[in-house]
N, C-alpha and C positions, 0 to 999 in steps of 0.2 A: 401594489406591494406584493400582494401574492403572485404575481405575473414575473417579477424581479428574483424572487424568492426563488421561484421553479427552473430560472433559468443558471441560476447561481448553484443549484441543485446539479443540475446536467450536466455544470462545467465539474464539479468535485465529482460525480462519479467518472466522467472520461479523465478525469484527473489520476483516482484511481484506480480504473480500469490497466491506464499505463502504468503508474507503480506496480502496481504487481507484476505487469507483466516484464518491463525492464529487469526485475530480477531475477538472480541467476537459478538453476533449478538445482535442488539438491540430488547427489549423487544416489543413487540406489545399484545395491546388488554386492556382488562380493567387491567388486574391483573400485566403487564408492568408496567401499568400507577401507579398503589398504590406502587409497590415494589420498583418502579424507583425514588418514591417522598421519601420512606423511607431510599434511597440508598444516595441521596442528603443531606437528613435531617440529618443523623447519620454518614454521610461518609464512603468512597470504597475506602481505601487508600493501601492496600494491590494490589490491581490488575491495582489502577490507573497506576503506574508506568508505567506499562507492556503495555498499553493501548497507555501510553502517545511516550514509544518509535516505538512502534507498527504503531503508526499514523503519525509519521512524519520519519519513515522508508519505510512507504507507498508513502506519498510523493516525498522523495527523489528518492527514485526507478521510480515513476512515472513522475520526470521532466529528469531521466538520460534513462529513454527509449523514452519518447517524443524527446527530442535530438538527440538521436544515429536516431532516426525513419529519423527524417529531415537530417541528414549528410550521411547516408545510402541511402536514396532518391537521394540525390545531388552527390553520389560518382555513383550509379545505371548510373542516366541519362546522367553523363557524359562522361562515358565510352562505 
């Protein structure tokens, strides 16, 4: 059990190791800041999507590896 655990473990953090990185970076500096206001003003509806699943695929990987962390901990220390 703890051996399945640890492996189910591995797979959710290279899970979200790529979620993160899949996503887009945010813009920084002055020319972020104009593009970023004209991206709002005209709308990014094409990439929100992708964005919007992105972000709460990140999520979710990151409350089923904080989990597995803590149940892996407690199967570790009890054995």
């Amino acid at each position: 059990m703890e051996i399945a655990l640890k492996i189910i473990l591995v797979i959710a953090s290279l899970g979200l190791i790529a979620a993160v990185l899949l996503q887009p970076g945010k813009s920084a500096g002055l020319s972020g800041a104009i593009s970023g206001g004209a991206e709002h003003l005209f709308g990014k509806q094409k990439a929100r999507g992708l964005e919007l699943f992105l972000s709460r695929l990140t999520m979710g990987l990151a409350a089923v590896f904080f989990i597995l962390s803590l149940v892996v901990a407690f199967f570790v220390k009890s054995a």
